[in-house]
C-alpha positions as CSV (number, residue, x, y, z in Angstrom):
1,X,-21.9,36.0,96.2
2,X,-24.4,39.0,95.8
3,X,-27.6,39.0,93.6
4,X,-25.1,41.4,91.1
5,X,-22.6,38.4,91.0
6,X,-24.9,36.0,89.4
7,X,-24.1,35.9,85.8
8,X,-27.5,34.5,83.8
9,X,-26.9,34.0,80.0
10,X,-29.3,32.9,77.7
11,X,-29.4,29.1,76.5
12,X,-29.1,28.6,73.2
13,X,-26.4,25.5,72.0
14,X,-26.2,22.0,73.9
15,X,-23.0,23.3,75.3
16,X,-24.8,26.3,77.3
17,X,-27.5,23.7,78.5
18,X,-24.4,21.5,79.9
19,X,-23.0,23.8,81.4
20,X,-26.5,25.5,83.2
21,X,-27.0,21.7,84.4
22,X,-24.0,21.2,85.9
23,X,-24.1,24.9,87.6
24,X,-27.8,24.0,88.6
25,X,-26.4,20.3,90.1
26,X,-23.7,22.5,92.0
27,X,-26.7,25.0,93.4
28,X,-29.1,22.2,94.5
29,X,-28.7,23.2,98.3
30,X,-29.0,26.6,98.1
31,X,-31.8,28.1,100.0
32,X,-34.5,29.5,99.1
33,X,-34.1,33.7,98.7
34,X,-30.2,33.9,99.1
35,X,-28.3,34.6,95.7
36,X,-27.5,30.9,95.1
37,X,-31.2,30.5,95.7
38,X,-32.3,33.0,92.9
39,X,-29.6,31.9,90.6
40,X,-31.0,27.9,91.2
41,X,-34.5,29.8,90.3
42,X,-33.7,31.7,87.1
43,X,-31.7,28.5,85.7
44,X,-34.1,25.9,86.0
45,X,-36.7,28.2,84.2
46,X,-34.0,29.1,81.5
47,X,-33.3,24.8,81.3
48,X,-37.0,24.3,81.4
49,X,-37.8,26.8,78.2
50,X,-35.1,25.4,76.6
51,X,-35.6,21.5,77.0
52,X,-39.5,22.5,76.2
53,X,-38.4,23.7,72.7
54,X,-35.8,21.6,72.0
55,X,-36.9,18.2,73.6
56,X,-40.7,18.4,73.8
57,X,-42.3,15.2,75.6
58,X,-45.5,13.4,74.5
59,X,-47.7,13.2,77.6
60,X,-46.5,9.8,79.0
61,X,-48.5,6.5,78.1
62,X,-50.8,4.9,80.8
63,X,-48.4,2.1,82.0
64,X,-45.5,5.1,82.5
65,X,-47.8,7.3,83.9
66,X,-48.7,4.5,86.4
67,X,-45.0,3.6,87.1
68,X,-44.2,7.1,87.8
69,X,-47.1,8.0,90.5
70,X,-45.5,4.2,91.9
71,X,-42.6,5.2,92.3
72,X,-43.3,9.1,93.2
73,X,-45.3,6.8,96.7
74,X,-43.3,3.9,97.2
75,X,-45.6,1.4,96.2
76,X,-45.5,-2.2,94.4
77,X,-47.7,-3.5,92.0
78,X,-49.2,-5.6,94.6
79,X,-50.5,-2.2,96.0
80,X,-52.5,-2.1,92.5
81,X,-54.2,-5.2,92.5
82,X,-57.5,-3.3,94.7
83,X,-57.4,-1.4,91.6
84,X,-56.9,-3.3,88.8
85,X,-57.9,-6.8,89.7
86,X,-55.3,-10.1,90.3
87,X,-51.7,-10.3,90.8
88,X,-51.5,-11.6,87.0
89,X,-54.1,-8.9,85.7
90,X,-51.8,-6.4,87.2
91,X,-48.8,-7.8,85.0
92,X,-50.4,-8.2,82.1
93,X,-51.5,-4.5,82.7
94,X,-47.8,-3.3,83.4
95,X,-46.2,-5.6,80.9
96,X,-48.9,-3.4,78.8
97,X,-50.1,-7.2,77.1
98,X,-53.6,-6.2,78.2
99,X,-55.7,-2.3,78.2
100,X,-57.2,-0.8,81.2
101,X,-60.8,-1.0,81.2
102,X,-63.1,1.5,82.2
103,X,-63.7,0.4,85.8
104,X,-59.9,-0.2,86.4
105,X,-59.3,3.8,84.8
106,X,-61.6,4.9,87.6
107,X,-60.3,3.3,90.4
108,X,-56.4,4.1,89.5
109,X,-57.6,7.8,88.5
110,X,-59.3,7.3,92.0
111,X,-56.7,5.5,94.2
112,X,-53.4,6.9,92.5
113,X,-54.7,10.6,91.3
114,X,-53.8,9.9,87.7
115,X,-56.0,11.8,85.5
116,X,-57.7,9.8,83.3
117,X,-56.3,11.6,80.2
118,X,-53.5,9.6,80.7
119,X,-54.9,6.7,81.8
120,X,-57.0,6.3,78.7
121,X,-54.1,7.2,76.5
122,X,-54.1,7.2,72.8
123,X,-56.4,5.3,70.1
124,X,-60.0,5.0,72.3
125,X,-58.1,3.8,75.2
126,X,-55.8,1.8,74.0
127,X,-52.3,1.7,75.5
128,X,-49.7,2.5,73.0
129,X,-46.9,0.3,73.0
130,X,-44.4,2.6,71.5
131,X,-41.8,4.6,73.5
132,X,-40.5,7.7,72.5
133,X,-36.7,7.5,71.5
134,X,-36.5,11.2,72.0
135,X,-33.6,12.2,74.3
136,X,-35.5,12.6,77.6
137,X,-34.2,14.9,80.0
138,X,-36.0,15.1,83.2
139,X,-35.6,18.6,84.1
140,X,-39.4,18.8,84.6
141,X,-38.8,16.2,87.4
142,X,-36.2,17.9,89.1
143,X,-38.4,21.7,88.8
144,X,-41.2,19.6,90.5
145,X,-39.5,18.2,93.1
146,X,-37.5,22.2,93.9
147,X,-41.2,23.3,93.6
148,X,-42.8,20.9,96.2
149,X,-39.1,21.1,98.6
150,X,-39.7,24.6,99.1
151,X,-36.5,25.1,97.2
152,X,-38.0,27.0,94.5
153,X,-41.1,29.2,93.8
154,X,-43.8,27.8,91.4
């Protein structure tokens, strides 16, 4: 395949954003530079402009933003109990029964690199309890992880 080969079309209908995902799931080992590379490239921009239009996110609450950075480093929630206090303060916290305090916003911000506008979430630092029912597509997650792979310029 040459760079004239690649045929980029715009997204506009859930069919063309099907069908970009499954070309960009086929492309996922391309390397960085070659045609298959560039095409990977121009896609996920095109599926990222399109999912921030049609499917925009809320910045995650504090209890998903902590799962995520969890599960981003491998850890347990017994890895946040230096940072948020007992094994049951830590569950109550994740089970989102109970807010983060100031302190325990510091040292998560601190030990997990969270900023603290999503740890302090919405409502003077209250954790909202509602989820989003949105249609979540984690595109976002996959440009991230082509970004810090080497697999795709930022």
């Amino acid at each position: 395949m040459t760079k004239s080969d690649i045929r980029i079309r715009p997204i506009r209908t859930e069919g063309d954003h099907d069908a970009a995902l499954a070309r960009i799931d086929a492309l996922m080992g391309a390397k960085p530079g070659s045609a298959e590379g560039d095409e990977l490239d121009v896609l996920v921009t095109l599926v990222d402009a399109y999912e921030s239009k049609h499917y925009p996110m809320d910045a995650p609450d504090p209890v998903t933003a902590i799962q995520f950075r969890m599960e981003q480093q491998g850890l347990t929630r017994k890895d946040l109990e230096p940072m948020i206090g007992s094994r049951a303060r830590v569950s109550e916290i994740m089970t989102r029964k109970r807010s983060l305090t100031l302190t325990m916003v510091r040292r998560v911000r601190s030990g997990l690199g969270i900023s603290a506008d999503f740890l302090v979430g919405t409502g003077a630092g209250k954790i909202s309890r509602s989820r989003s029912r949105e249609k979540s597509i984690p595109i976002a997650k996959v440009k991230a992880s082509l970004i810090a792979s080497g697999k795709l310029r930022g």
